[in-house]
C-alpha positions in Angstrom: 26.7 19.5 15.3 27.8 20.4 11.7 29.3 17.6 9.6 30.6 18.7 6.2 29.2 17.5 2.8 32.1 15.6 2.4 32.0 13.7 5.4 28.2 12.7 4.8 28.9 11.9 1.1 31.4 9.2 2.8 28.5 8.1 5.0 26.2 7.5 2.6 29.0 5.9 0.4 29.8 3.2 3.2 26.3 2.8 4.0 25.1 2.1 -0.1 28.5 -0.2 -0.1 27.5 -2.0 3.5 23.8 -2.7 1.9 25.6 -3.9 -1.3 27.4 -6.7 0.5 24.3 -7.5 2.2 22.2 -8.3 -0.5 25.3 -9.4 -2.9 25.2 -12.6 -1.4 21.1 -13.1 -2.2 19.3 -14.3 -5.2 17.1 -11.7 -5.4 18.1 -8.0 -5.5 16.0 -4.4 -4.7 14.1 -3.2 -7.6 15.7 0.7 -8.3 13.6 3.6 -8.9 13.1 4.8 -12.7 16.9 6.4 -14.1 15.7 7.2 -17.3 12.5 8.5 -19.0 11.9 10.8 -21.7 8.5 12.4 -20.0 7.0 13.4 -22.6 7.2 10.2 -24.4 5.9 8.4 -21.2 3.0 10.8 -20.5 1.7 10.3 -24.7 2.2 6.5 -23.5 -0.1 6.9 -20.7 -3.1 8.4 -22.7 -2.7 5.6 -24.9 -2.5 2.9 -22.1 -6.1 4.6 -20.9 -7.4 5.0 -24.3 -10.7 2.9 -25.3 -10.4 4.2 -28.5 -7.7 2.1 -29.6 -10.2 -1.0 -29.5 -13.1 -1.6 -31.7 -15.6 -1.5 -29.7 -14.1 1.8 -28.0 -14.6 0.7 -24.5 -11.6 -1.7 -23.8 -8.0 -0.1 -23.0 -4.6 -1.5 -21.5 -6.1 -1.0 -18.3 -8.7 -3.0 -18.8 -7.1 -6.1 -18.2 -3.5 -4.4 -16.6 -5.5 -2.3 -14.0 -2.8 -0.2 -12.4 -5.5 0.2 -9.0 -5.2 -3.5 -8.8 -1.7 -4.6 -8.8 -1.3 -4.4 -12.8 -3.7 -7.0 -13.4 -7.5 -7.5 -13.2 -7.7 -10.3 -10.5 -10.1 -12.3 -13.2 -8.6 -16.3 -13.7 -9.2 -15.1 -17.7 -9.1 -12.2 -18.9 -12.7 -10.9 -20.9 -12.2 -9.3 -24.4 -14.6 -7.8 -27.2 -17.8 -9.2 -27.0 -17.4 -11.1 -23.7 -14.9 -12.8 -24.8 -13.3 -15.2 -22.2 -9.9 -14.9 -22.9 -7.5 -18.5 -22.3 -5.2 -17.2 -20.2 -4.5 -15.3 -17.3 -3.3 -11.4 -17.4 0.1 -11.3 -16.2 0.9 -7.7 -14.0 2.3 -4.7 -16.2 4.2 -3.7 -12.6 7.9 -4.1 -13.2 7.3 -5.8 -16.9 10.2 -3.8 -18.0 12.2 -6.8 -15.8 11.0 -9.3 -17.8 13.3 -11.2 -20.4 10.5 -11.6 -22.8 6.5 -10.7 -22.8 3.6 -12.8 -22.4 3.4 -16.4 -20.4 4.9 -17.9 -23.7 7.4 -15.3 -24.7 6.2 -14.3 -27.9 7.3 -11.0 -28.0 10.8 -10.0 -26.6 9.9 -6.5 -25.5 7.2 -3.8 -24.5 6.7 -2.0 -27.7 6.3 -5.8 -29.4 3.8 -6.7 -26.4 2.3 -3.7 -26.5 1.2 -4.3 -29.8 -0.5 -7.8 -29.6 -3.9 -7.2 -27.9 -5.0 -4.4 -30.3 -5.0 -6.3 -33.2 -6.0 -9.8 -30.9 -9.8 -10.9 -32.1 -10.2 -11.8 -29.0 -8.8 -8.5 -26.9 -9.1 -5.1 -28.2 -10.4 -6.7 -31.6 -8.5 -3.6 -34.1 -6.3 -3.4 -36.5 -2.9 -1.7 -36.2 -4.3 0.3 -39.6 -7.2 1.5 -37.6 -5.9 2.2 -34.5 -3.4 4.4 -36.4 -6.4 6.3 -38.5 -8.3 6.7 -35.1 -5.1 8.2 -33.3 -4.6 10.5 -36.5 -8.2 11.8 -36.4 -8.2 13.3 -33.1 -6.0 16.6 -32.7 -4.6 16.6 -29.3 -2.6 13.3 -30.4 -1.4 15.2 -33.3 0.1 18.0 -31.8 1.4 15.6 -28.6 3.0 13.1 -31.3 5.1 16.3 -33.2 5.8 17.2 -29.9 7.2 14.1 -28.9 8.5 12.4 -32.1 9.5 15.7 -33.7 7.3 15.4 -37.1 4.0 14.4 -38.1 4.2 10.7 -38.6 1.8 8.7 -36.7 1.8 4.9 -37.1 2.0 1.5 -34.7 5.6 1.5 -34.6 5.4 5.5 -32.4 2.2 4.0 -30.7 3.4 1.3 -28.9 6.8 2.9 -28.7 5.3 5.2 -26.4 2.8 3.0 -24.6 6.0 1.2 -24.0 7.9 3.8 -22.4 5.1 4.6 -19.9 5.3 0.8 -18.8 8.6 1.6 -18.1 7.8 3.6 -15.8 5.6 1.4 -13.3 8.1 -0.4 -10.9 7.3 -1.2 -7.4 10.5 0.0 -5.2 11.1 0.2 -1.7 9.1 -2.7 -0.7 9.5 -3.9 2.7 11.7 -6.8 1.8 13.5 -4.6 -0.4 14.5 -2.1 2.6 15.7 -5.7 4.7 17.8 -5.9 1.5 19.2 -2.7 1.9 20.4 -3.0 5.4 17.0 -2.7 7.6 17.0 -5.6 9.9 13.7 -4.7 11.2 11.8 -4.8 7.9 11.2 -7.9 8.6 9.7 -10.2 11.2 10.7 -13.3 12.1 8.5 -15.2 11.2 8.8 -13.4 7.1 12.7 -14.2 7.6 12.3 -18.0 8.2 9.3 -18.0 5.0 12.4 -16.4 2.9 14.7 -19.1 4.4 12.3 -21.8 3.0 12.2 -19.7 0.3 15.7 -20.3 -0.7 16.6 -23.8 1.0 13.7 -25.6 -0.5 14.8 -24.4 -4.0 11.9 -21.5 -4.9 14.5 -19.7 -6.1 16.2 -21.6 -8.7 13.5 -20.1 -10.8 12.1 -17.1 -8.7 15.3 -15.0 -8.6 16.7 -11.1 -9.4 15.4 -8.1 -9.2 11.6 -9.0 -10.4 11.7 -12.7 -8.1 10.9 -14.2 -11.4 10.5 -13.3 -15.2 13.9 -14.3 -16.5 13.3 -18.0 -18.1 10.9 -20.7 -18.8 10.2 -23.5 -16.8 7.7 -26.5 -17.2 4.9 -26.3 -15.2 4.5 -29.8 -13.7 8.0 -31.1 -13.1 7.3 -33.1 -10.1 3.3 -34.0 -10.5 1.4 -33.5 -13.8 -0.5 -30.1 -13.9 -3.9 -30.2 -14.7 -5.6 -27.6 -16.5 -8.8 -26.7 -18.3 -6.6 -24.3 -20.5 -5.9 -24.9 -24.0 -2.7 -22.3 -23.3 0.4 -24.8 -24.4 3.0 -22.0 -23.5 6.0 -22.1 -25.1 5.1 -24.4 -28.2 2.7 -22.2 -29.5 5.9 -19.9 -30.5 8.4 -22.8 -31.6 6.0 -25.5 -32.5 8.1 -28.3 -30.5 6.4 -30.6 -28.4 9.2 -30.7 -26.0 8.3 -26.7 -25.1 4.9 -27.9 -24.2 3.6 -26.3 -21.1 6.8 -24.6 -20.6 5.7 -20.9 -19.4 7.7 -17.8 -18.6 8.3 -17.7 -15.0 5.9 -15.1 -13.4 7.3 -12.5 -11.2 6.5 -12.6 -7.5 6.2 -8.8 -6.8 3.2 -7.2 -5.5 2.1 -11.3 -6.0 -0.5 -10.6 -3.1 -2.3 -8.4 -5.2 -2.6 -10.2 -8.7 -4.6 -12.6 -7.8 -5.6 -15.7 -8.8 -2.4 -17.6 -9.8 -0.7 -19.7 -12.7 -1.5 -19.1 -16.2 -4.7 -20.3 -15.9 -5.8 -18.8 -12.9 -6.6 -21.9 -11.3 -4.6 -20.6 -7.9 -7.1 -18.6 -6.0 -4.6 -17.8 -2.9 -1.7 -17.3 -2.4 -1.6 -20.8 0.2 -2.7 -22.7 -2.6 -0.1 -21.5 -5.3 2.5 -22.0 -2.4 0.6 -25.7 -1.6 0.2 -26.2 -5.8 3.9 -25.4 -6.8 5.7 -27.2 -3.7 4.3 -30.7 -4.9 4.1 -29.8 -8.5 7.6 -28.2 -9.0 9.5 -29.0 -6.2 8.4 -32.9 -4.8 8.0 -30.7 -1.6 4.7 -30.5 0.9 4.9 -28.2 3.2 3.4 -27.9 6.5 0.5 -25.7 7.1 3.5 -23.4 9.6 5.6 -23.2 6.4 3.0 -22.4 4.0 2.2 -19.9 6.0 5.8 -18.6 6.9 6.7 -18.4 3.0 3.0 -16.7 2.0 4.3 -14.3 4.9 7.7 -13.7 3.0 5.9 -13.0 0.0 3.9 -10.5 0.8 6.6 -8.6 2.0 7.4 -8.4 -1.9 4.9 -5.6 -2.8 6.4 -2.5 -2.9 5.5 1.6 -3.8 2.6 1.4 -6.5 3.1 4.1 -9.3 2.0 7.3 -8.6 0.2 9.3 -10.8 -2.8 10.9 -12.2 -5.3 9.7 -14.3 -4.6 11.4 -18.0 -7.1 13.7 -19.4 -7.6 12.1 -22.9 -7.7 14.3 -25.9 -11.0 14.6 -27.6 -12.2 12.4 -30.9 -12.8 15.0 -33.6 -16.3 15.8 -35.2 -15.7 13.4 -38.3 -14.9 10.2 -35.6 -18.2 8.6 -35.3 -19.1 7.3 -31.7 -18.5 3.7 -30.8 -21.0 1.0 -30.7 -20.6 -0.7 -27.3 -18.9 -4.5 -28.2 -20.1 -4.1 -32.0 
């Protein structure tokens, strides 16, 4: 049977309409495919996100602590810097970042490029300068001739350097995730057992802060409404940017995609499962204990939540030129 293009453009129509209804009507929407990239931009970004060179010690990277095999994070409750460094908080995932209303747990920065800046100059991360990490990317000739490709001249500096990093991170969203497709109109995404975790989900109030498309990363919330939290972290969250006590242990919501793979939880790690963050922020946030059944019905529902990892190959960095000496492992 034939059926003309315009009779399956009106298909599709009704059926991208019908799925809008459905998920209309929910606080938490599918996460769309990349629209725009400027791949040329993105693909610079990349080598930089993989590049060692841009710390001092020439063996940490982006990845190092945003591992793109392991959900965008590194799965440590701290994340370890230049020389062993224990860092004081816990790496949040790269996946979907670009959903975020602000960067890091206490929203110092209010985008990617800003963010992307932070832990090459950070003591305690990549341990640079932005000065050196510019005369390092200048010294080695494949970035040259990628950065006149890309920005059209010569100039190399932080502001093009994390501009670009930036726009690769853009690129890493997690579509099409099982929960996603229930969105979209498949009722047999899900089980029922996933369904009723996403009804406790909602009805016990989850998603007053773990909402839109990213479940999460769109405001700050105090962690310990409820109970007090107690933590071996100096990380005050939000008062370390506006110096009032009243921001004091407030902490950019976290987004709950792919949460089963970026393990442990909270911004100090201190949530080794996903049962106990589910346990942790019932009594702590919400005055709630659940059952041992509804833990496990909502831990259900949130795995659901990882969708398609990016897909890509590893870059093939450019070489360092003659006149770069060789790094001296955690100098």
């Amino acid at each position: 049977m034939r059926v003309k293009k315009s009779a399956i453009s009106a298909i599709v129509l009704a059926a991208v309409l019908f799925a809008g209804v459905a998920w209309a009507e929910e606080p938490i929407e599918p996460v769309p495919p990349v629209k725009e990239v400027n791949l040329a931009k993105a693909e610079l970004g990349k080598k930089l996100f993989f590049d060692p060179r841009l710390s001092k010690s020439g063996f940490i990277s982006c990845n190092s602590c945003h591992n793109l095999s392991m959900g965008g994070s590194d799965n440590l409750k701290t994340s370890i810097g230049h020389k062993w460094q224990k860092g004081p908080i816990n790496a949040p995932t790269v996946l979907n970042s670009s959903l975020n209303f602000v960067q890091f747990w206490d929203g110092r920065a209010k985008d990617l490029k800003e963010q992307a800046g932070g832990p090459i100059a950070n003591p305690g991360e990549m341990a640079f300068t932005h000065d050196l990490a510019e005369d390092v990317v200048k010294s080695i000739p494949g970035y040259v001739t990628e950065f006149k490709m890309v920005f059209g001249d010569d100039k190399i500096d932080i502001e093009r350097i994390t501009a670009a990093i930036a726009e690769f991170e853009d690129t890493l969203v997690t579509p099409n995730s099982r929960f996603d497709q229930w969105l979209l109109g498949d009722t047999n995404a899900l089980s029922e057992d996933e369904q009723a975790g996403y009804k406790l989900f909602k009805d016990s109030g989850c998603v007053a802060c773990h909402y839109g498309m990213a479940v999460g990363g769109s405001s700050f919330q105090k962690m310990g409404v409820k109970e007090e939290y107690k933590s071996k972290s100096k990380a005050e969250g939000r008062k370390a940017v506006t110096g009032k006590d009243e921001d004091r242990f407030n902490f950019k919501v976290p987004t709950l995609r792919n949460v089963e793979l970026t393990y442990p939880y909270f911004h100090d790690g201190q949530g080794k499962t996903l049962t106990e963050a589910v346990d942790v922020m019932g009594r702590l946030q919400l005055g709630k204990k659940f059952t041992d059944e509804e833990n496990a019905k909502i831990v259900a529902f949130l795995k659901t939540l990882t969708g398609e990892q990016p897909s890509f190959t590893l870059p093939i960095l450019p070489p360092s030129s003659d006149k770069t000496p060789p790094p001296k492992p955690f100098e």
